[in-house]
N, C-alpha and C positions, 0 to 999 in steps of 0.2 A: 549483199545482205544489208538489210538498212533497220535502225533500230530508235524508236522510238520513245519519247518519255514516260510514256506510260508503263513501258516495257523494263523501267527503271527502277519505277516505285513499282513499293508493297499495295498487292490488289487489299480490298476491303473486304469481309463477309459478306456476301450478297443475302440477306435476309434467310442466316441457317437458324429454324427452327428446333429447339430443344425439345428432345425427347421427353417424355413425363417419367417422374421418379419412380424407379419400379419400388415393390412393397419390402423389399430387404432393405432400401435407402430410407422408406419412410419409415420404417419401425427405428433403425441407428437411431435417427435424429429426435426422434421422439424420447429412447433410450436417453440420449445423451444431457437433451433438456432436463431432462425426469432427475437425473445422479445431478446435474446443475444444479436444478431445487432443492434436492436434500445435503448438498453440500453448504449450500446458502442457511438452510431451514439450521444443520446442526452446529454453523459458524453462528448464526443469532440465540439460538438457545443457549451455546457456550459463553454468548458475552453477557446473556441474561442474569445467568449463572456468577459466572465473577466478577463483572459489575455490582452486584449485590454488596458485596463486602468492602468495594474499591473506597478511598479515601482520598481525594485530592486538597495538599492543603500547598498554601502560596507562603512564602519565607523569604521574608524580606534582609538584603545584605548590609547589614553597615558600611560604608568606606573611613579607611581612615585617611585624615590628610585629606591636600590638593591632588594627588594622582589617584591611579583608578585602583589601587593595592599593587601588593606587591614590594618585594626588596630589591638589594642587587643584584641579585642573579635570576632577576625575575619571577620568582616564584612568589605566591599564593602566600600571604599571613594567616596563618588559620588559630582564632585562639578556642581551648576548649574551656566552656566556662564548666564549673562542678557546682553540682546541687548539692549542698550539705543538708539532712535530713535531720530532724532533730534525734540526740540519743535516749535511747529507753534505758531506764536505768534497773 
């Protein structure tokens, strides 16, 4: 028995043509796109929505000192400053 390289390797497709999508495969896909869009449709309405009210404001840090904050056990200095409001009398 004598065995050859080809007989080794993985043959290739020989030009298998695809079947066309019968109508249950093409209604899914259409389905599927369709719930895609309105998934889309009611994630942009909802950022429409709460974006309206959003507020982005930038605050800027003090450092104290040469280093970047912080003590010795490395933690965060945080001071709270108070607003004193004038009193009603």
């Amino acid at each position: 028995m004598s065995i050859s390289l080809g007989d080794l390797l993985p043959s290739l497709p020989k030009g298998q043509m695809k079947k066309p999508p019968s109508a249950e495969d093409v209604h899914f896909r259409r389905m599927r796109w369709g719930f895609l869009g309105l998934v889309a449709g009611a994630f942009a309405a909802y950022l429409a929505v709460v974006a309206r009210d959003l507020e982005i404001k930038w605050v800027e840090v003090e450092e104290r000192g040469s280093e970047a904050g912080g003590n010795e056990d490395g933690k965060a200095d945080m001071e709270m400053k108070e607003e004193t409001e004038p009193q009603k009398d």
